[in-house]
C-alpha positions in Angstrom: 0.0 0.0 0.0 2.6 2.5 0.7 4.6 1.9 -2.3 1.5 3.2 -4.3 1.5 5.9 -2.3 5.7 6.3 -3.2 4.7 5.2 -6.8 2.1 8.0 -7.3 3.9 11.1 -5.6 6.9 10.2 -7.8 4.6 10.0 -11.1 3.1 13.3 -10.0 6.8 15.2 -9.7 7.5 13.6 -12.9 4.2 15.0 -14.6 4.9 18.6 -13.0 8.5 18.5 -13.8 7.2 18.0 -17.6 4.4 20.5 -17.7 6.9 23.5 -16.3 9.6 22.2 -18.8 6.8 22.2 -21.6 5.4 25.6 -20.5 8.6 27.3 -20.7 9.4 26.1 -24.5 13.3 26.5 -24.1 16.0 23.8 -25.0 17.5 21.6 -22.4 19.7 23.0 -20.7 23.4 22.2 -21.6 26.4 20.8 -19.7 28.0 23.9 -19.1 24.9 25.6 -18.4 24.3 23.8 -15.5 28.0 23.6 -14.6 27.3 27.7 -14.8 24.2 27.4 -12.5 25.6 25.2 -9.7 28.9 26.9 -9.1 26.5 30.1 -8.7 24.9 28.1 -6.3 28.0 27.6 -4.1 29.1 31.0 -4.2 25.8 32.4 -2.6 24.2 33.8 -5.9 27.6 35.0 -7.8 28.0 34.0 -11.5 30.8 32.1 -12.4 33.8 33.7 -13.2 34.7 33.0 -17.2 
């Protein structure tokens, strides 16, 4: 019983996680774009120096 409960929270993040990526009609983002995001993430905020 409680691994359909498991089962259907993590088909509804999926489902979300597909509607905001379909709403936003951009491309995926790239390697580097997310090596871009999570180093801005470590230094509190700061982009990443190039």
């Amino acid at each position: 019983m409680i691994s359909y409960v498991i089962l259907g929270v993590a088909f509804l993040y999926v489902v979300i996680h597909i509607a905001i990526y379909a709403s936003r009609q951009r491309n995926p983002l790239t390697r580097d774009d997310m090596d871009e995001m999570l180093l801005a993430t470590l230094n509190g905020g700061d982009k990443g120096h190039e």
